[in-house]
C-alpha positions, 0 to 999 in steps of 0.5 A: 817360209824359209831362215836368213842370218838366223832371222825368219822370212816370210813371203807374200804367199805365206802371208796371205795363207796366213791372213785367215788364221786366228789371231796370233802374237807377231811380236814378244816383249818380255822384261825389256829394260833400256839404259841410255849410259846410267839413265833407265829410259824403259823399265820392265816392258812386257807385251804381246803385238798381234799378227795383222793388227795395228798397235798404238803407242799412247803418252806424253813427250818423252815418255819411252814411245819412240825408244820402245819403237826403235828397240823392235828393229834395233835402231837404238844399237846406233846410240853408242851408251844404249844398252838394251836388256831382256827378249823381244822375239819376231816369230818367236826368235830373239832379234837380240841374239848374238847370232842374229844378223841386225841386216836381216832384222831390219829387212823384216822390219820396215820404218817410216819415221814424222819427217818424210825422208824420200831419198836424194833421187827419182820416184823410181829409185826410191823405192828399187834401191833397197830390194836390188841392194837386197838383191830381192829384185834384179834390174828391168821387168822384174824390178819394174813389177816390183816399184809399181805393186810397192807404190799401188801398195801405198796408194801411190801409183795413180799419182805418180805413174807417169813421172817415174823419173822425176825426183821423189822431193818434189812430190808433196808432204803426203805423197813423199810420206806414202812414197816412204811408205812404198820404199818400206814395203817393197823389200816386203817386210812382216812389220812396219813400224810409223813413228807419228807419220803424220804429225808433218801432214795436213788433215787430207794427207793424214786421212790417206795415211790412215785409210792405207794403214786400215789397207795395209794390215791386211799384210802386215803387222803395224806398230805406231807411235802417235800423240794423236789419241783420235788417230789411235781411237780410229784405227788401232786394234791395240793401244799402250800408254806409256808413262815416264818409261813404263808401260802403264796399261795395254789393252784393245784400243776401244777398252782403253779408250772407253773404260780404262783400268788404270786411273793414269791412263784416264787421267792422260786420255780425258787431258788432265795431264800431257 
């Protein structure tokens, strides 16, 4: 385990010695309050992400899912009237300090977004360009090592071995899906962030996508966002309901899903509301 830009980096090997280890927090939230210009869109989130565990975000339309996802590798920095107050630490280090580097944040943190978004070029190049940008990797062997563990990790490279060359947009909407996937992985960051990645795809190509995510959090920590709560039921360890920007109940998935505490929250998951 070795610092970058102040940011902390962990590789596959600090990762796999780690995978043994008890249970610990990947990710703090403490007091996270989030204003678009005058608008308060997150009051007062607080919440502990485990290490190796996927953790559902729960709610309805414009309840904060998807804001709260973003302010994890700081994408809202893009919005010009966000501001952002209070701590999430990675590691235990704060990605909003001023001597944080947002470059390295967003290296650690990878995302997959609802609308398969493979870039304008081939198979292959979708998923080496960031690692060689990074200068992770550098070009030939090295390089094609890299792009064939990446799309193994996303269950990819069966399907698509032999057609390296040919443009990832022309792969279907589950394999462009798990081809972001693959080009998320490969600058082999501590946590990937999926915001309902699955929303665009068909029943088998969703099946997939999740059967990856139960595989993947062997290595990585997952955070998503899904309106889907039979998607959450399946596969989270933890699940957040959210509700009007507020953080109405977290718990793991099987004590929300079967004996809520809050009765917002059963009112949501039983469709009494949303």
């Amino acid at each position: 385990m070795k610092m970058e830009n102040g940011f902390i980096l962990t590789t596959m090997m600090d990762r796999e010695e780690s995978n043994a280890a008890k249970e610990t927090v990947k990710i703090e939230v403490k007091n996270l309050n989030l204003f678009y210009g005058e608008k308060q869109a997150l009051n007062s989130i607080n919440m502990d992400i485990y290490t190796k565990k996927i953790t559902a975000l729960i709610g309805p339309s414009g309840c904060g899912k998807s804001t709260f996802l973003r302010c994890i590798n700081r994408m809202n920095d893009l919005v010009q009237s966000c501001r952002v107050e209070g701590y999430i630490g990675i590691d235990g280090h704060d990605i909003y300090d001023k001597d944080i580097d947002v470059v390295a944040v967003r290296k650690r943190v990878g995302m997959v977004f609802q609308q398969p978004n493979p870039f304008p070029k081939s198979i292959y190049e979708n998923v080496a360009y960031a690692p060689l940008m990074h200068d992770i990797v550098k070009k030939g062997k090295e390089c094609d090592e890299l792009v064939e563990r990446a799309l193994r990790g996303a269950n990819l490279w069966e399907e698509v071995k032999d057609k390296l060359k040919d443009p990832g947009t022309a792969l279907s909407g589950g394999q462009q899906q798990r081809l972001c996937i693959a080009r998320a992985i490969a600058v082999e960051p501590d946590v990937i962030l999926m915001d309902e990645p699955t929303s665009a795809l068909d029943p088998i190509s969703t099946e997939k996508i999740e059967n990856l995510m139960l595989d993947l959090k062997k290595n990585y920590t997952i955070v998503i966002v899904t309106h889907n709560m039979q998607q959450a039921a399946r596969i989270a360890d933890y699940t957040a309901f959210f509700h009007m920007g507020n953080l109405i109940e977290y718990s793991d998935a099987k004590t929300l899903f079967v004996n809520p505490k809050e009765k917002k929250t059963e009112d949501y998951i039983t469709g009494r509301f949303g």
